[in-house]
C-alpha positions, 0 to 999 in steps of 0.5 A, a space after each residue: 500500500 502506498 497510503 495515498 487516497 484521492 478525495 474527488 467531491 466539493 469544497 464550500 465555505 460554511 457559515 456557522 450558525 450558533 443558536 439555542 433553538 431552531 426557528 418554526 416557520 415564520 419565526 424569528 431568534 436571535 443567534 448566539 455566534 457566526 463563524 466561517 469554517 472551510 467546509 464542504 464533505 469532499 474537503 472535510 473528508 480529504 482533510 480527515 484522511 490528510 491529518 491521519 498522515 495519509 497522502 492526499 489529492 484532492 478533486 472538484 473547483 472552487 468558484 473565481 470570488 475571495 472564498 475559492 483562494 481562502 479554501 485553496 489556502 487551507 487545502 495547501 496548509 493541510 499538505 493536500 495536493 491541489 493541482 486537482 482543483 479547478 477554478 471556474 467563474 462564479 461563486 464557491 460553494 456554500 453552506 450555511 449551517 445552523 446548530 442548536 444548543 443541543 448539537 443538532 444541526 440543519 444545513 443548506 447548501 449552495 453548489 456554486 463551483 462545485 456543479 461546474 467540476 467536470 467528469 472528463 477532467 475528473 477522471 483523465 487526472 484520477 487516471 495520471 495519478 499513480 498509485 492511489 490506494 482509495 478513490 472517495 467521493 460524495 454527493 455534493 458533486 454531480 452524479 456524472 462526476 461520481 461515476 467518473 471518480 468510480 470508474 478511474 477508481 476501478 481502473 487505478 485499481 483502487 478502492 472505491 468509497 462513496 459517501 451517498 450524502 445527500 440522498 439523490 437518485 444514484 444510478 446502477 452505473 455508480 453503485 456497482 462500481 463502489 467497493 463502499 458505501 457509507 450512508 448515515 441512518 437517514 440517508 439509509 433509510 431515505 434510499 430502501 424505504 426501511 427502518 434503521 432504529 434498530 440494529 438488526 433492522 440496520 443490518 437488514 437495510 445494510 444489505 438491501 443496500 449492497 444489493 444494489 451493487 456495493 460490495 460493502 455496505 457501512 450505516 453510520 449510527 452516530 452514538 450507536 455506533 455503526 452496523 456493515 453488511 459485506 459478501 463475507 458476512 454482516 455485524 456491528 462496530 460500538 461507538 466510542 463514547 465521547 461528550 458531543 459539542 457539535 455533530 457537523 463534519 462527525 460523518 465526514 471524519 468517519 469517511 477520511 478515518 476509514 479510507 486512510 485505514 485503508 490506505 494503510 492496509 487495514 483490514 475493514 474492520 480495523 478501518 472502521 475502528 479508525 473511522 470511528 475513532 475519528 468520527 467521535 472525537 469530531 463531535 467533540 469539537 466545533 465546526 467541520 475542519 477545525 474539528 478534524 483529530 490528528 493521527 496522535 489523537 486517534 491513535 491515543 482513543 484507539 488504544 485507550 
């Protein structure tokens, strides 16, 4: 293995919104704190998987206004390879984020660049990067991108990771390329219709899931931990207890945790275990990047 992992997914600037209560329809709160965090799954993920040591490319576009040299600036601070991000005219993408007192968040996000990123650019330079252990993408990129990013992924030879957040209408051309596929709960059950309270009805939704096409099927479950369903059989992973501040990005770190396991030569197992060590330790903490743990941290939690 060569430790090296291909992020090809979106990069936004988060507006950090911090209030006690979430606002009915028609109402107005006031809010606690604003804050800018760079942000963005594709971004959040590649950081994740860059502070874990892993050797990492990132994918996708940022927009020609202040905010895309800002997030160049972080993807360049964190040691990742940015010669894959192209800049397009118009805004970056955006994310405006509310979180409540208890942790619980809403978001909205606005593409902006990250609908410009372009398949054929996508996977001509998958395909020039040697050696890369695991292709990771998600579902703030056009669905032409992700099947371009999992289909340079299987011809690298590499391991094919898609987080299907959000839930749009992923096609078959994508789901049988995909070695992995991390959805949450939610995302879960909004695409097979069935419940995941439960962990056995996790695991029956795991697998109904593989049955379109992954190999492997992950549900992240936050505090329940996470349940997989694979060829060679099907189980449970426990979630490390930690205090939760801010659940933004715990998905995310969770995705960067587990391809940087992999990319290491972990077995699946133990690259859940790497997953959700870094997934638990983000939720303590606030906002999406500066959130992110450092191997020494994970590796600390993993041992403890």
């Amino acid at each position: 293995m060569h430790n090296r992992v291909a992020v090809v997914g979106s990069l936004n600037i988060d507006l950090v919104i911090n209030l006690d209560r979430m606002p009915s329809p028609g109402e107005t709160v006031f809010g606690t704190r604003l804050e800018r965090h760079p942000g963005g799954k594709g971004l959040n993920q590649a950081v994740a998987a860059a502070r874990l040591e892993s050797e990492v490319h990132m994918i996708g576009a940022i927009g020609d206004d202040g905010s895309g040299d800002w997030l160049m600036d972080v993807v360049r601070r964190e040691g990742i390879h940015a010669d894959g991000v192209a800049t397009v005219a118009g805004t970056s993408g955006t994310a405006v984020i509310e979180v409540d007192s208890a942790g619980e968040n809403r978001i909205i996000v606005i593409p902006g660049a990250n609908d410009q990123v372009s398949p054929a650019s996508v996977f001509d330079h998958l395909t020039s990067l040697a050696a890369v252990d695991v292709v990771v993408t998600q579902g703030e990129v056009p669905i032409e991108v992700m099947i371009a990013a999992a289909e340079a992924g299987k011809k690298i030879g590499a391991q094919v990771v898609v987080n299907p957040a959000p839930v749009r209408d992923y096609p078959k051309a994508l789901l049988t390329n995909v070695d992995i596929l991390v959805p949450n709960e939610h995302e879960a059950q909004e695409m097979t219709g069935m419940p995941t309270g439960n962990m056995v009805d996790a695991v029956e939704t795991a697998q109904a899931l593989q049955e379109k096409g992954p190999g492997c099927v992950i549900i992240t479950r936050g505090e329940k931990g996470a349940v997989w369903s694979s060829a060679g059989g099907s189980g449970q992973a426990a979630a490390f207890k930690v205090t939760a501040v801010d659940t933004v990005a715990a998905g995310d770190a969770f995705c960067g945790g587990l391809a940087a396991g992999l990319a290491r030569g972990a077995s699946l197992a133990e690259a859940m275990r790497w997953g959700s060590a870094a997934g638990a330790l983000a939720a303590t903490g606030r906002g999406a990047v500066p959130s992110l743990p450092s191997l020494a941290q994970v590796t600390e939690l993993l041992e403890r």
